[in-house]
C-alpha positions as CSV (number, residue, x, y, z in Angstrom):
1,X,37.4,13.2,178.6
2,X,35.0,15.8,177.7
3,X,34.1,19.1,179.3
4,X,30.6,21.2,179.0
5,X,28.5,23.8,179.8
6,X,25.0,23.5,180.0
7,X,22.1,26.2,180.4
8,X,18.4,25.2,181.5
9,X,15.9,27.1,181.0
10,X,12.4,26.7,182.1
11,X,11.0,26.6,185.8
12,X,14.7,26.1,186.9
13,X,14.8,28.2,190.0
14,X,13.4,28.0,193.2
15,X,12.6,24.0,193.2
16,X,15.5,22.3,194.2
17,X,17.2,22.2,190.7
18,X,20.7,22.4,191.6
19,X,20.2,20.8,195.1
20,X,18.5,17.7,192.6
21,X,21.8,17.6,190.3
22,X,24.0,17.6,192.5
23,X,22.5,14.8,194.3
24,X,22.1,13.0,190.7
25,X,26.1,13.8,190.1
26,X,27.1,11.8,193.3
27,X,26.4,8.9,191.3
28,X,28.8,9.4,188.8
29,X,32.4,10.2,188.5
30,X,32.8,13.3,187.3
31,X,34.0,17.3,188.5
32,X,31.9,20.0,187.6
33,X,29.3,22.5,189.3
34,X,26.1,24.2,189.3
35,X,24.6,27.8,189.9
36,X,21.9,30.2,189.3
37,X,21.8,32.9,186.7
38,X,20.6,36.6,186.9
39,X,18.3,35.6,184.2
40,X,16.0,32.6,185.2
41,X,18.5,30.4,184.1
42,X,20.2,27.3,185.6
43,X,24.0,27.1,184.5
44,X,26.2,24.0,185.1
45,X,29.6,23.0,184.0
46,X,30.9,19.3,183.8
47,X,34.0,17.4,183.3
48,X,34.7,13.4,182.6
49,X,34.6,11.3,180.7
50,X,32.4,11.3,178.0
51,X,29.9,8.0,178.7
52,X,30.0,9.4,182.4
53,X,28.3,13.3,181.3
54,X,26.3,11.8,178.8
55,X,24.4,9.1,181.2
56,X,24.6,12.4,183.9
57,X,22.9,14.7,181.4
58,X,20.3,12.1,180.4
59,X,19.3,11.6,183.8
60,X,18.4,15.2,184.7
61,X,16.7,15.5,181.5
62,X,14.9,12.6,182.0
63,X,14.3,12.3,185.5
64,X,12.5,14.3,188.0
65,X,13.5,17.8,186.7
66,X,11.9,16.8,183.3
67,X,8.9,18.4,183.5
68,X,10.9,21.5,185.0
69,X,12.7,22.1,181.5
70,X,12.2,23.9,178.6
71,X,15.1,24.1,176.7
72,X,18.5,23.2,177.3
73,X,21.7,24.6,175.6
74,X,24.7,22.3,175.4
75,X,28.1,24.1,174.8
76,X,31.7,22.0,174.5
77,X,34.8,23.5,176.9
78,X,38.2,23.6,175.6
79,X,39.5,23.3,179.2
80,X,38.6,20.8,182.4
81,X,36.1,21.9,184.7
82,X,37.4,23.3,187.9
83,X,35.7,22.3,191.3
84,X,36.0,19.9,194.1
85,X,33.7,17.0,193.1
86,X,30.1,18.7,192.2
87,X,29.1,21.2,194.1
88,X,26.8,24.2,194.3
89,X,28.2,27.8,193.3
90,X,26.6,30.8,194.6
91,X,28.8,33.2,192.4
């Protein structure tokens, strides 16, 4: 099990970024969630485990939302992502 936080930066905002992972995360069994950041910035959080984040992960980098990012940050949590499923926060 493994638990992270994850910042993209780039043209993250207002195309359908966190609408796009969150449809990406239904296809993998994981808990976690995404959300908009005063600064540009997309934020997301993820629990599961480890094979399951990294394969998530490697699909928004690599798919459709490729061209979208810049740079992305990878930060390890020392405790379990709370949320129902994946879902979108507006916090």
């Amino acid at each position: 099990m493994i638990s992270l936080q994850v910042f993209y930066e780039g043209r993250v905002q207002g195309v359908g970024f966190r609408f796009t992972v969150r449809h990406i995360a239904k296809g993998f069994d994981l808990t976690g969630w995404v959300r908009n950041l005063p600064d540009g910035r997309v934020e997301l959080q993820v629990s599961g485990d480890e094979e399951e984040v990294r394969a998530f992960l490697d699909q928004i980098a690599r798919g459709e939302l490729h061209s979208l990012i810049r740079k992305q940050t990878e930060n390890k949590l020392n405790e379990a992502v709370v949320a129902r499923g994946f879902e979108i926060r507006h916090d």
